[in-house]
C-alpha positions as CSV (number, residue, x, y, z in Angstrom):
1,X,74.8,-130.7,-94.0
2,X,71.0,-130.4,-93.4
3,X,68.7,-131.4,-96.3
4,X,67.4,-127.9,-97.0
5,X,71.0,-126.7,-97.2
6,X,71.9,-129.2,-99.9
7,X,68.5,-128.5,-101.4
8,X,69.8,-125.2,-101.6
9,X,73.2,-125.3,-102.5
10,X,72.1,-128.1,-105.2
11,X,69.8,-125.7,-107.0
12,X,72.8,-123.0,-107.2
13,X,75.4,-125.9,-108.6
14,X,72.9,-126.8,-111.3
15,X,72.0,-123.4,-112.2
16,X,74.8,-121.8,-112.9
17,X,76.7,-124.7,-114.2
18,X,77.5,-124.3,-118.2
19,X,77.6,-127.8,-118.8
20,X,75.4,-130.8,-117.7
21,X,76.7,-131.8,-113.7
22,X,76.7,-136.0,-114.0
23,X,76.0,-137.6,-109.9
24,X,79.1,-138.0,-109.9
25,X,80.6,-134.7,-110.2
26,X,77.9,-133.9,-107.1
27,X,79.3,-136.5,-105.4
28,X,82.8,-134.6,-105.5
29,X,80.8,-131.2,-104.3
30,X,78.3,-133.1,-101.7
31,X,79.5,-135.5,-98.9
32,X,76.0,-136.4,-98.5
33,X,76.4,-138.6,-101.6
34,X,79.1,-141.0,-101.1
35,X,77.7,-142.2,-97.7
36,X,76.2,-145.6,-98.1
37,X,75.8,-147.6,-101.2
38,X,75.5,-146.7,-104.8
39,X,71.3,-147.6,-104.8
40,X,71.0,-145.5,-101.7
41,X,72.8,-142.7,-103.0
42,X,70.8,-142.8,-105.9
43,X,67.6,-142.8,-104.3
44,X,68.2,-139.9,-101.9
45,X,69.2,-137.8,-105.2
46,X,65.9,-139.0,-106.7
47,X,64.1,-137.6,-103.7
48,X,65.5,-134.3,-103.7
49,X,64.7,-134.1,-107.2
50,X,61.2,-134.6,-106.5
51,X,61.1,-132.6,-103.5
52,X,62.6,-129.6,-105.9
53,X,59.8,-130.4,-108.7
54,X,57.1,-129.7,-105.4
55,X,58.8,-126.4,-105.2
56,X,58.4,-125.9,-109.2
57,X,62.2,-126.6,-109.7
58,X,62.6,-129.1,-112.4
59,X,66.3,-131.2,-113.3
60,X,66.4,-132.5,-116.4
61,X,69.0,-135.1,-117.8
62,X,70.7,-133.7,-120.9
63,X,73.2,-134.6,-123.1
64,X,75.1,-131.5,-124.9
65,X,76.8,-131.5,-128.3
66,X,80.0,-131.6,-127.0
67,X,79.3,-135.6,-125.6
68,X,78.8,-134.5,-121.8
69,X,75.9,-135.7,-119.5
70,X,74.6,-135.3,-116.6
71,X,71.8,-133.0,-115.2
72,X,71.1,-128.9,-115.3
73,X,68.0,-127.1,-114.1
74,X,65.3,-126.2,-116.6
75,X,65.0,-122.4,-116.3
76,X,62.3,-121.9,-118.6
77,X,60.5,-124.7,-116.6
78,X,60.9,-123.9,-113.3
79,X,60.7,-119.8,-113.6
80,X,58.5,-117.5,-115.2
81,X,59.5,-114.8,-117.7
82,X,58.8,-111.3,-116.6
83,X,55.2,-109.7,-116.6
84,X,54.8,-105.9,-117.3
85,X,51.5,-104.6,-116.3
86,X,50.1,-101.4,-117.2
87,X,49.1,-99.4,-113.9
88,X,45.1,-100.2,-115.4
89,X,46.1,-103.7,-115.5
90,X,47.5,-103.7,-111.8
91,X,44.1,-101.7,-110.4
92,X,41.6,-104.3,-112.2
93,X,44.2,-107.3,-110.8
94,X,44.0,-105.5,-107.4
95,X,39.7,-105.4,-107.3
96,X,39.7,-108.7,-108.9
97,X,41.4,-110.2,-106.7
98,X,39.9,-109.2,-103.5
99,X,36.8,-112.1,-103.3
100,X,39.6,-114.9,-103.1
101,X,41.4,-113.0,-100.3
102,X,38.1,-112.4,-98.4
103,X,37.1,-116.0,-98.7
104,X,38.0,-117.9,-95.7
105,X,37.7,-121.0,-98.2
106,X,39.7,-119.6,-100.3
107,X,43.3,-122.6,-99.6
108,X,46.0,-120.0,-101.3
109,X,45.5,-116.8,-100.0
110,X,48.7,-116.1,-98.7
111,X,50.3,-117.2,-102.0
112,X,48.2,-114.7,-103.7
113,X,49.0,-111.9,-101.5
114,X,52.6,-112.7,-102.4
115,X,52.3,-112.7,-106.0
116,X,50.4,-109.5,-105.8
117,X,52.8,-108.0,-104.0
118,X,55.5,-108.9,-106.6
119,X,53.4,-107.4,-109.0
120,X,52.9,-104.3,-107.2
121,X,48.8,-105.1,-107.7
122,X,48.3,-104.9,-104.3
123,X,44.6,-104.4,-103.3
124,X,43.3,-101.3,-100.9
125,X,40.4,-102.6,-99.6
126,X,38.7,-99.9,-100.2
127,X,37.3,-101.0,-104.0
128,X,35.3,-104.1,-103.1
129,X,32.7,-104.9,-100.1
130,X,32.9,-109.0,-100.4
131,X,30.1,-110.8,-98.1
132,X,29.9,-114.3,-97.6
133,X,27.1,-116.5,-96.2
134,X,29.2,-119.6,-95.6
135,X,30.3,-120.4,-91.4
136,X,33.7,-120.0,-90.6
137,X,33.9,-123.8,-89.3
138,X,32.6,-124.9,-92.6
139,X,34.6,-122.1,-95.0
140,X,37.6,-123.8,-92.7
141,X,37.1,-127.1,-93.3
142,X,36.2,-126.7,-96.9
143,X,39.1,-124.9,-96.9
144,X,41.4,-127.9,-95.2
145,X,39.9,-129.8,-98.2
146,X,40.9,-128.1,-101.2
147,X,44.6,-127.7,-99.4
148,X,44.7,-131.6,-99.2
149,X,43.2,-131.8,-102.8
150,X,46.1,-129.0,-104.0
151,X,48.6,-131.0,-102.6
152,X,47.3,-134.5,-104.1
153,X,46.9,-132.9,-107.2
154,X,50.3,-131.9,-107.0
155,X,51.8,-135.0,-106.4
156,X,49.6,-137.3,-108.0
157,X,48.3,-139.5,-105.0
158,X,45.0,-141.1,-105.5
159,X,42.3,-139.7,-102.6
160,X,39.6,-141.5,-101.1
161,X,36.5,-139.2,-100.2
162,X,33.2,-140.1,-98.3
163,X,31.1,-137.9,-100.1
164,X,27.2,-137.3,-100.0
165,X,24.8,-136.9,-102.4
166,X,21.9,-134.8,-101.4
167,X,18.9,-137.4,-101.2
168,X,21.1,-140.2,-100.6
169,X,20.3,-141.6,-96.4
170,X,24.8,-142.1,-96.2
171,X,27.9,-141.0,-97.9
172,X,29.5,-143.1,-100.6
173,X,32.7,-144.1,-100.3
174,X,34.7,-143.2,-103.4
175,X,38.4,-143.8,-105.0
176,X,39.1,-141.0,-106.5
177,X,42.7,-139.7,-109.1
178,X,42.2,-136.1,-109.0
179,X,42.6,-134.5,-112.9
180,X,42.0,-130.5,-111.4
181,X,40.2,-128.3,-109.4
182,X,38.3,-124.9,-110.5
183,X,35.8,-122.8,-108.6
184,X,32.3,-121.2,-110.6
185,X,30.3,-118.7,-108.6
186,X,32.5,-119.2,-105.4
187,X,31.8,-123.3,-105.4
188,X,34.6,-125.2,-105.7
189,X,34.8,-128.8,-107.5
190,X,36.9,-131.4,-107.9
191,X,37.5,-133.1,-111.8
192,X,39.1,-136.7,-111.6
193,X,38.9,-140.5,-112.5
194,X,36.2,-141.8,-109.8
195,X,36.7,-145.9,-109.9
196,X,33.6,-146.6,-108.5
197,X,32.2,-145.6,-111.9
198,X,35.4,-146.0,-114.3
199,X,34.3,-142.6,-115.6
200,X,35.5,-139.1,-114.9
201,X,33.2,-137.3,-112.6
202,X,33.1,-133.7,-111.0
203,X,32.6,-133.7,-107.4
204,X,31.2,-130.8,-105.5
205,X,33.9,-130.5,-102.6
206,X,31.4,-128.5,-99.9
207,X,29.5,-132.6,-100.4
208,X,33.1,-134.1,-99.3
209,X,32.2,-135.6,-95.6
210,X,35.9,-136.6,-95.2
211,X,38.9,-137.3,-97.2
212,X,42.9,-138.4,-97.3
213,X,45.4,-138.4,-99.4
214,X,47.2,-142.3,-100.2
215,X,50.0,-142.1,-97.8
216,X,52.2,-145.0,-99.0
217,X,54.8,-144.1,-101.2
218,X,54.3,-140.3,-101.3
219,X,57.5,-139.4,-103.8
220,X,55.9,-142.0,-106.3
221,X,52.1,-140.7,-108.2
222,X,49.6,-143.1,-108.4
223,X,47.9,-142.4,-111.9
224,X,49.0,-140.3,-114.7
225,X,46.9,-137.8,-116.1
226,X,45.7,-138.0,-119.8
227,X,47.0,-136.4,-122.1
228,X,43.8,-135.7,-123.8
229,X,42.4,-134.2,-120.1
230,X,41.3,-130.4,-120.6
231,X,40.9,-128.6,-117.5
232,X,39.6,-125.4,-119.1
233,X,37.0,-127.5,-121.6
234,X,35.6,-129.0,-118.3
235,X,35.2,-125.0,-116.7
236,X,33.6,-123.7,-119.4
237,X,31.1,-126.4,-119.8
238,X,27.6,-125.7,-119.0
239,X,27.1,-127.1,-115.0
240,X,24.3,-128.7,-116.6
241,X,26.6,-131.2,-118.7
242,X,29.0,-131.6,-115.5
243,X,29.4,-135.4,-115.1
244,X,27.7,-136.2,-111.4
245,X,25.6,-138.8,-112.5
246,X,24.4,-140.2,-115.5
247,X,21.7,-138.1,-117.8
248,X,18.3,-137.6,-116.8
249,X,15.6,-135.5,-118.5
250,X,13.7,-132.9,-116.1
251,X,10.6,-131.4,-116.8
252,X,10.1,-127.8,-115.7
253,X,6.9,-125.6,-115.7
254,X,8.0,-121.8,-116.0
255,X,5.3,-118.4,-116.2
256,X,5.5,-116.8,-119.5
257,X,6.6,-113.8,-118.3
258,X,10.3,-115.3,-116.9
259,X,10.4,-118.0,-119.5
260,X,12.6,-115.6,-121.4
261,X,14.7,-116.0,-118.7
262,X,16.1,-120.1,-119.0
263,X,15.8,-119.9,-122.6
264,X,19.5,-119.8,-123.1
265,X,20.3,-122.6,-120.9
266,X,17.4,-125.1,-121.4
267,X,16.4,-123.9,-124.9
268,X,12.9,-123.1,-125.9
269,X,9.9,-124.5,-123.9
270,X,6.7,-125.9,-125.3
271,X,3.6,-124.1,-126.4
272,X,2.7,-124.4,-122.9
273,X,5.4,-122.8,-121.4
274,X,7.1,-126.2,-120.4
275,X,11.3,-127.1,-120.3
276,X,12.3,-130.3,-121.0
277,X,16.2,-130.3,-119.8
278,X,18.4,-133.0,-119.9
279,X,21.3,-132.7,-117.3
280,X,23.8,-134.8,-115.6
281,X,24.1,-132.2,-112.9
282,X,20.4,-132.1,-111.3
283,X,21.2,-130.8,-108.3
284,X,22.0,-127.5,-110.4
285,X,18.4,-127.6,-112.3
286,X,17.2,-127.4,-108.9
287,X,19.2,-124.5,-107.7
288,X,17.8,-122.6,-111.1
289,X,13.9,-123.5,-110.7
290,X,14.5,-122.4,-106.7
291,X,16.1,-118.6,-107.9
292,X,12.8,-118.0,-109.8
293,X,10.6,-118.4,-106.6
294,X,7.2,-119.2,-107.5
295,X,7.3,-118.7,-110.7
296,X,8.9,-122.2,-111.8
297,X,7.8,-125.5,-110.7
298,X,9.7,-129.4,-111.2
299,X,7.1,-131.4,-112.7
300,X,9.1,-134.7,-112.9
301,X,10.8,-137.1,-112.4
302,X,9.5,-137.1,-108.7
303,X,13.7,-137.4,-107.7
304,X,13.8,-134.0,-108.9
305,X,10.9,-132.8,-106.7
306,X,11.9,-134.2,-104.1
307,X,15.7,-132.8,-104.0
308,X,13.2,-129.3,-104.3
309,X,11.3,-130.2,-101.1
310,X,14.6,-131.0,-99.1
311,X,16.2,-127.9,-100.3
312,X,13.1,-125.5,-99.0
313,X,12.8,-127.6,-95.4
314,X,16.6,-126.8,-94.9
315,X,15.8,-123.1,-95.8
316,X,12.8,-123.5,-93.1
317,X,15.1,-124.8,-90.8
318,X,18.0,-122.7,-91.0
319,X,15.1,-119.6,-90.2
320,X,13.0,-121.4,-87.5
321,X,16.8,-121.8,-86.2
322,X,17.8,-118.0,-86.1
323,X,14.4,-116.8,-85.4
């Protein structure tokens, strides 16, 4: 019997059994485990357990009322109830859904198209126009990315990244427990203990240079995640607050007639018209001043103005280049 046979034919035992199935009742049902001795036995059980909880199958170890032991597979674990959507519902799933499957970054597209399908939300399209900016070699490579990230995440395996800072003449090397990805305006990042700093940090994953997954032990996680982690709370924290560095106040001159305009991020300026914003995030202060053209200047620190020179000679380049 080949592994994803008794893979298989495990997960039908387990989940239509009444009663908890002990290892040695599998025993009597699968030759595969009497061969060898008891520890090996045991461990090639443990790894098709785990290799079921990367499919979302979970086994859990019960014991009934009735005195009986022995393992069953968590239903409301490993399944999903059913979802009934409205045929509004399935259209606004359907257009909503169309910028992930036209990003070549996007790492489960395929998976979405499934579970559209399934849902019988599958888009047209004709609803949405979707343009991106981004190379196919780098949406690819970003893309290779996230998929190693998904699948360290997954499995809990510590990653090591080279990963560069703009400003900074190299990459850093960084050891890195991934905690949870989440894309905001079509960037992706990474959340996760970074031991250079003992903190948790957000990573901008377009900045990763190169990256791997620990190899040794891959059916054993590396870190657990805490139980006070909250994804969500991280996504719907002002970029400004993401953790990239520690705080640093920048000083930013605006015209009166777009100050309006920042007031609800960086609160209200000076008599003068001036923003004092504190940020851990400055590459995103820089990516704000740079949307209002002319109108907005960096006046310190000089860090901060100089992140806003790099960022218009790479625009001048990239033109000079197609010109």
């Amino acid at each position: 019997m080949d592994r994803l046979e008794r893979l298989l034919d495990l997960v039908h035992v387990l989940q239509t059994a009444r009663r908890p199935v002990s290892l040695a009742q599998l025993k009597e049902q699968f030759p595969d485990y009497t061969e060898g001795a008891e520890d090996a036995i045991r461990r090639k059980f443990e790894r098709d357990k785990a290799e079921l909880a990367k499919l979302g199958l979970v086994l859990r170890y019960v014991d009934d009322e009735d005195g009986d032991n022995g393992y069953l597979l968590d239903m409301e674990a490993s399944y999903l109830p059913p979802i009934a959507l409205g045929e509004e519902e399935r259209a606004i799933l359907a257009t909503a859904s169309q910028a992930a499957l036209a990003d070549p970054a996007f790492p489960h597209r395929s998976a979405l198209r499934l579970a559209l399908a399934k849902l019988g939300a599958e888009p047209d399209g004709a609803n949405v126009e979707v343009h991106f900016s981004r190379g196919s070699d780098a949406a690819g490579q970003e893309r290779g990315r996230i998929e190693i990230l998904g699948a360290a995440l997954t499995a809990r395996k510590r990653v090591h990244l080279r990963y560069q800072k703009p400003g900074d003449a190299a990459p850093s090397e960084r050891e890195v427990d991934p905690y949870g990805l989440f894309v905001r305006r079509g960037v992706w990042y990474l959340v996760g203990h970074d031991h250079r700093s003992e903190e948790i940090r957000v990573f901008r994953v377009s900045r990763v240079v190169e990256l791997s997954a620990n190899p040794r032990r891959p059916s054993s996680p590396d870190f657990e995640v805490p139980s006070d982690f909250d994804l969500r709370a991280v996504m719907a924290t002002s970029p400004l607050r993401y953790p990239m560095h520690a705080p640093v106040t920048v000083t930013v001159r605006v015209e009166s007639e777009v100050a309006f305009l920042m007031e609800r991020a960086w609160g209200p300026p000076d008599a003068e018209g001036t923003f004092s914003v504190e940020t851990t995030y400055l590459d995103y202060v820089v990516d704000q001043v740079l949307s209002l053209g002319g109108r907005a200047e960096i006046v310190g620190p000089p860090e901060a103005r100089a992140r806003v020179a790099a960022a218009l000679r790479r625009v001048l380049e990239a033109h000079e280049a197609s010109s």
